[in-house]
C-alpha angles and dihedrals in degrees: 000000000000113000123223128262113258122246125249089244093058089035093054092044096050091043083058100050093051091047083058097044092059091041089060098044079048092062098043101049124120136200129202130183108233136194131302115300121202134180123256134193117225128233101268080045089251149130105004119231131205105228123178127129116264091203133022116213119234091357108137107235116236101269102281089178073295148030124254135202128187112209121223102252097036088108091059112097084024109077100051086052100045132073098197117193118211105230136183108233088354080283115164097187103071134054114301119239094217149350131214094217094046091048093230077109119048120187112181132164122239139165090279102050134274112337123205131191115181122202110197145198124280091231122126091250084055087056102040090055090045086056087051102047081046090056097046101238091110107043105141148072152185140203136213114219134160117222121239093177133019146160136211129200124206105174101098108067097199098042126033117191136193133208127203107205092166129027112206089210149328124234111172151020126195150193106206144178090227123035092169096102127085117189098217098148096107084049094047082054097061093035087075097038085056092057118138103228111264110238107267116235109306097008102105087182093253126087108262117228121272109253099216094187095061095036086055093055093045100064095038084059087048086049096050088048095045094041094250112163112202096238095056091056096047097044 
């Protein structure tokens, strides 16, 4: 049976919430630079393909106002629910290099962390990037990802870490020129929203020794005022 057409009114409402929906997972995304990439040649000698890991388990991040661990397992309930794009320089605007869903990007946990090969185009941007990786000019990446699940950790004054135990999903994976810059924006966010409260004037968070003395006094000044004799209270 043909359905019906939907009206504006339900149109226009689901076209906002999902408005609303990508604006959210934009502002939550993350990037991190990852480790070295290279170019391989498979075993029939062709196509090329473009392998690194996109994540590393257990390996303390550089201090990015924090230090982050990924968890093995993080990347679990990710990938089925992700269609990751290989980009060059995480830019939208030109040909992909690859695609989870169309198999030309595959993203798979291991007991390392999360592995990527790339298969791209043959286009003469593809080529000219694979030249480049082969020459050594172009040798790092870097990921976007939003968080499910994480931890922080404020015991150490000098040092807060945070541990991911669960990615929501992964959108992207990409060779780059520069792979100095963390986006950690979104993380130092929540960093401070996962604050423990700092003590107010005179709470040192602890609970501050009883002063018997004045305590004492106290209660013989509430007993003058009520009639109390002592007697009556200790019988």
């Amino acid at each position: 049976m043909k359905l019906p057409f939907l009206s504006d009114t339900r149109r226009g409402k689901i076209t906002k919430i999902r408005a609303k929906r990508t604006k959210a997972m934009k502002e939550n995304r993350e990037k991190r630079k990852t480790g070295e990439l290279r170019a391989v040649t498979s075993e029939d000698g062709n196509p090329r393909k473009i392998v690194g890991y996109a994540s590393v388990f257990d390996k303390p991040s550089e201090d990015m106002g924090f230090i982050e661990y990924v968890r093995k397992g993080a990347f679990k309930n990710a990938l089925p629910r992700s269609d990751a794009r290989a980009l060059f320089n995480h830019d939208t605007d030109t040909i992909p290099l690859g695609r989870q869903s169309a198999g030309t990007l595959i993203l798979k946990e291991d007991d390392n962390g999360l592995y990527y090969e790339i298969t791209p185009p043959d286009t003469q941007g593809a080529r000219d990037l694979m030249t480049s990786i082969d020459r050594g000019d172009i040798k790092e990446s870097s990921y976007g990802f939003t968080v499910a699940v994480d931890e922080w950790d404020y015991s150490d004054k000098n040092t807060v870490k945070r541990t991911i135990t669960e990615i929501e999903e992964v959108f992207d994976v990409s060779p780059v020129i520069f792979a100095a810059f963390n986006d950690t924006s979104v993380a130092l966010r929540k960093m401070e929203e996962n604050k423990p409260a700092a003590p107010t004037d005179g709470d040192t968070g602890e609970d501050a020794p009883m002063d018997i003395a004045a305590i004492a006094e106290e209660d013989s000044l509430y007993r003058k005022i009520k009639g109390i004799e002592e007697d009556t209270v200790n019988e």
